[in-house]
Structure formats: C-alpha cells, structure tokens
N, C-alpha and C positions, 0 to 999 in steps of 0.2 A: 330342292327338287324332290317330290317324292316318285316311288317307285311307275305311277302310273304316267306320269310326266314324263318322266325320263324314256319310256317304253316308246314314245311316240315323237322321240328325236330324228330330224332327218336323218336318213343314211350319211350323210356328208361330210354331218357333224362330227368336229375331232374333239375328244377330249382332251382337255389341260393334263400335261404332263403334271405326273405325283412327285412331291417334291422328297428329294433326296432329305431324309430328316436326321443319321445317322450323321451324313456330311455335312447339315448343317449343325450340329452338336458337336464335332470334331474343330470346324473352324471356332466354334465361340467355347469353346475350351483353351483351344491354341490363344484366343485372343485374351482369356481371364487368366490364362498363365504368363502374359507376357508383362513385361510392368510389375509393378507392384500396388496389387489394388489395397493391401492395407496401407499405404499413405493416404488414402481417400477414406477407404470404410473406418478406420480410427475415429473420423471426425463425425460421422454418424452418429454416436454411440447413445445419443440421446432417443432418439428414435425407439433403439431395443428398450428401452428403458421404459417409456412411454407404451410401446406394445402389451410389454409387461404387465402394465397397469391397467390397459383395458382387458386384458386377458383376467383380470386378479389372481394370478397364481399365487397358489398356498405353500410352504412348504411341504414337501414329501411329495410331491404332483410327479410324475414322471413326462419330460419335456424334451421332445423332439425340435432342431433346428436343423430345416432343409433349405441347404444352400447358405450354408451359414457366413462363408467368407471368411473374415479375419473373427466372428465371434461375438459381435457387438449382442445379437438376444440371445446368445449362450450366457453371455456373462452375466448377464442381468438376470436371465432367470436363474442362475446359481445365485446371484446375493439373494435372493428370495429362497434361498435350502431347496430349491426344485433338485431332484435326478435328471442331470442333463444329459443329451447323445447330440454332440455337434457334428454335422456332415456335412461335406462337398465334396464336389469330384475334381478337385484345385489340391494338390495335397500340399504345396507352399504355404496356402491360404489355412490348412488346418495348423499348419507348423505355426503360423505368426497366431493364433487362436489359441495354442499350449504355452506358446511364449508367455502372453497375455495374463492366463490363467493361473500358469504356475508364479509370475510375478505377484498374484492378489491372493495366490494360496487358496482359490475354487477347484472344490472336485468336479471336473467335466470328461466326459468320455470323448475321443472325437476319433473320428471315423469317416474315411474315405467313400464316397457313396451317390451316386446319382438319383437326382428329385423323379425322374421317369422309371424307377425302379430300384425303389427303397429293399435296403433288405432286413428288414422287420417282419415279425407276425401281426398278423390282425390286430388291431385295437391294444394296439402293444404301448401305448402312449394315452396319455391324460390330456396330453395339450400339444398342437406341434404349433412351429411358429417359423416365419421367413420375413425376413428385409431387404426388401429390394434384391433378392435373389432368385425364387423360384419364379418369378415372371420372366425371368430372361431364356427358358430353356423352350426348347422349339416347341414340344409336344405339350400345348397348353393341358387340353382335356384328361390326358396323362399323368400332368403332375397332378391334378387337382386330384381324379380317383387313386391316386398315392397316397394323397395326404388323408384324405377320406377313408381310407384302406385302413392305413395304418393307427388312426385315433379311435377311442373308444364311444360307442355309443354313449353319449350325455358330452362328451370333451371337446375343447374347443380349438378351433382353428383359427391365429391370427395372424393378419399378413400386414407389409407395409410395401404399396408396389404407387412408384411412379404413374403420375395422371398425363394423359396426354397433353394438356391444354397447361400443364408446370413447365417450369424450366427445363427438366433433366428431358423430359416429354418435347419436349421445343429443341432442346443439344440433339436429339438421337434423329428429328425429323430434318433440324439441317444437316447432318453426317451424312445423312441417308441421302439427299439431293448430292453430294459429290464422291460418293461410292456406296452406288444404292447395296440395299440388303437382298438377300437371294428370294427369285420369284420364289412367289405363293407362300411365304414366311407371315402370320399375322404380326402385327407390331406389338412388344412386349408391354406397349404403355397400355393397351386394352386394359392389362391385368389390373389399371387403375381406374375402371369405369364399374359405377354399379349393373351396369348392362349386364360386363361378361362376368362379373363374379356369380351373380342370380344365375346365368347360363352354366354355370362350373358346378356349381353350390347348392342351389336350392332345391333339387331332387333329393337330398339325403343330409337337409339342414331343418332344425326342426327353428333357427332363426337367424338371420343374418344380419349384422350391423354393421354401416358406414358411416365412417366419418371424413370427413375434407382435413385435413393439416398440414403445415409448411414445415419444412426446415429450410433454416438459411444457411446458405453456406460464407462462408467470412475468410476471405483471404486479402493479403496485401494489397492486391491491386485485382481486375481485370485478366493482366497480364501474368500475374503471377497464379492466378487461376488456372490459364486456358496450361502453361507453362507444367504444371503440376500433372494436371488432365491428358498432356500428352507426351507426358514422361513414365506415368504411372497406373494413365484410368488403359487397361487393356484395350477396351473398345476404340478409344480417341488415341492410344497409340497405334491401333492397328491401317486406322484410317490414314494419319498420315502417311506411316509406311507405306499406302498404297497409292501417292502421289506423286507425280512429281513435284519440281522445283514451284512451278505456277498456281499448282494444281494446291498443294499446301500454301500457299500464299491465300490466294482465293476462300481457302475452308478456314484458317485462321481468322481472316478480316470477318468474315459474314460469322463466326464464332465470340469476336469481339464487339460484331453489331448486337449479337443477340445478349450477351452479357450486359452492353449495356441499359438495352430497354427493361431490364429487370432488377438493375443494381441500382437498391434503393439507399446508397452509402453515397454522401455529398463531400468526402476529404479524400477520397484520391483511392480507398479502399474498398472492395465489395464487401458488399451486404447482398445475396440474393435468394429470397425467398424460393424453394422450390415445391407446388403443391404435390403431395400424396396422400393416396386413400387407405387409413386405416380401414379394415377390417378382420369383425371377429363373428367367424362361421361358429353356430352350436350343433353339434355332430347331433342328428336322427338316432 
C-alpha cells in the first residue's frame, strides 16, 4: 500500500497489530537451544561443502558464517585455508563447532552473534555464507542488509535455505497446522524462493544465481527419523512439548504420512530427498 492509498482508509479501519519480533526471536532461540540440533546438522555437512564450491572460495578469503550452527560451512571453508568467523546466537551450538574444529586441527574463530545485528565493520568479509540458518530468524529484510552490510563490495553471498514445496518446507507447514506459528511471522521457507531472495538481494547485487538441489536425508527407518527430529530438531521438540497426549499422536501419524510420500527407500529405511535453493548473491 503506498502512502496515498493508505491516506484514504476508512476511519474504521484497524490496523493489524505489529508483531512482537524481539518475542518472537526469544522463542526460536529457546527452541534452537533445546535438543541438540547438532545430531541433525552433522549430517548436513555436504551441503557446506557444496556451498563452498559454488562460492569458489580461495584461500586467504576472509569468511563469514551467520547462523552457523554446529559449523558444517565453517568447516568447509577452513579446509579451503579461508579466514573464518563462525557465529550464532546458540552458544551450545558454537561449543559443538570448536569441538568439530579443534578434532580436524582448523583455525576458526567463533563467536556469539545474531544474523539481525552482526557485529562487524562494513565490508569487513570477502564472502559470508549460511545453511539453513539465517532464514529462520524473524526479521527477514534485516538479516539480509546484515549480510549485505557486512560483505565487501565485489564478495559474495552464499546461502542454502529450505524451498517450501521440499520436505523440510512440507515438516514446518504440517507443524504449523497443529501449533501454528505466531501471527504475522512470514514462513522461513520463502527464504527458498527466487521471488524473495530478488526481493532481499537485487538492490545492491550486481548478480544473483539460483539453483534447485536435494539433500537426502537417510535414517533407519521412518520412525527412527521422526524419533531423532523430536528428541533433538529444536523446532519438532518444541512442538511436541506443546501437546498433549492426543494432540502428539495426531502430529506424529500426519509426520509419518508425510515421510512417507517422500521416502524414496523400498527396504524398510528412509531415503528422503529434501529440495533447497542454493544461492550465490555477488555484492554491488
């Protein structure tokens, strides 16, 4: 709506309540610290690796990673001799990321830090990079002039964020039918549409590339998936905990519906492909 539009709203007209964004950054902190999300992100690790690759980091690049998690495109761009600065605002998460690191003898710095207010100088980085992390934080438009902020004119921005229409994209929209997410919150899977990256991005991208890619993820069974996801994925523990007895029956079974329409494993084990959108922004 622009300004003149708006000027000639009925008097009657209420506006939408602004949605509390601090509170909702509180709960999905509360919820990434519950569990243990590195029993999931470990198995990622191919992705950072992959990112990597489309990124072509050189050695000596100086590499930023927001929202890094357990570390998976920290580590990878350390075997490439990058300068890395691993951040989250999880600080478990950066512990299990030096664990990692000091096991493979990479220098990484890591560092405590939210994607909505990096604390860098300008163009202080060659490359920054996120896996499936910096789409989950409320304040889209924010983190994006973060990352934008803090990369240098010519360097690149590469992300790997859930498509709506993938798996994990399909897990968050059935969670969400049995304890919906907080009004006026957009859904982080946008962050895997070329729609909203152009929307983020292309003011102060001098090119943008997308690409479609799967990872599958491979566990025992079904069962020992969903089992894993809500022992340890923050998100999917936090929901059961918000059910009751019935109530987690119900989100299980329609969990297992959805598992199955995707598990393309025929011996009793998943195979489930999940799509996400690479992309690699070139900073203005």
């Amino acid at each position: 709506m622009n300004a003149l539009s708006a000027s000639v709203q009925p008097s009657s007209a209420i506006a939408a309540p602004a949605v509390d964004l601090s509170a909702v950054k509180m709960r999905q902190r509360a919820a990434w610290s519950s569990g243990d999300y590195a029993v999931v992100g470990t198995t990622l690790q191919i992705v950072g690796e992959t990112l990597c690759e489309a990124l072509d980091l050189h050695s000596g690049e100086r590499v930023l990673d927001v929202a890094a998690g357990n570390g998976n495109a920290s580590l990878a761009a350390a075997r490439r001799w990058c300068e890395v600065t691993s951040t989250d605002y999880v600080p478990a998460l950066l512990e299990r990321g030096r664990e990692r690191a000091a096991a493979e003898r990479l220098d990484i710095e890591f560092r405590e830090a939210d994607a909505e207010a990096l604390p860098f100088d300008d163009g202080s980085f060659d490359a920054i990079v996120s896996t499936f992390g910096a789409m989950f934080a409320p304040d889209a438009p924010r983190v994006a002039a973060e990352m934008l902020r803090v990369c240098r004119s010519g360097g690149r921005i590469g992300m790997a964020n859930w498509t709506p229409q993938g798996f994990i994209g399909q897990l968050f929209k059935t969670v969400g039918r049995h304890v919906p997410p907080p009004a006026g919150v957009t859904s982080p899977a946008l962050w895997g549409t070329r729609e909203r990256i152009d929307e983020l991005f292309r003011t102060d991208a001098v090119r943008i590339e997308a690409a479609s890619r799967h990872f599958v993820f491979r566990y025992r069974s079904p069962g020992h998936m969903l089992q894993v996801f809500r022992t340890y994925y923050g998100p999917v523990l936090k929901a059961f905990a918000a059910l009751d007895d019935a109530g987690q029956t119900a989100l299980l079974n329609d969990l297992l519906d959805l598992t199955g329409s995707f598990n393309r494993a025929q011996d009793g084990t998943l195979a489930v492909p999940s799509e996400y959108l690479e992309i690699v922004v070139t900073r203005r």
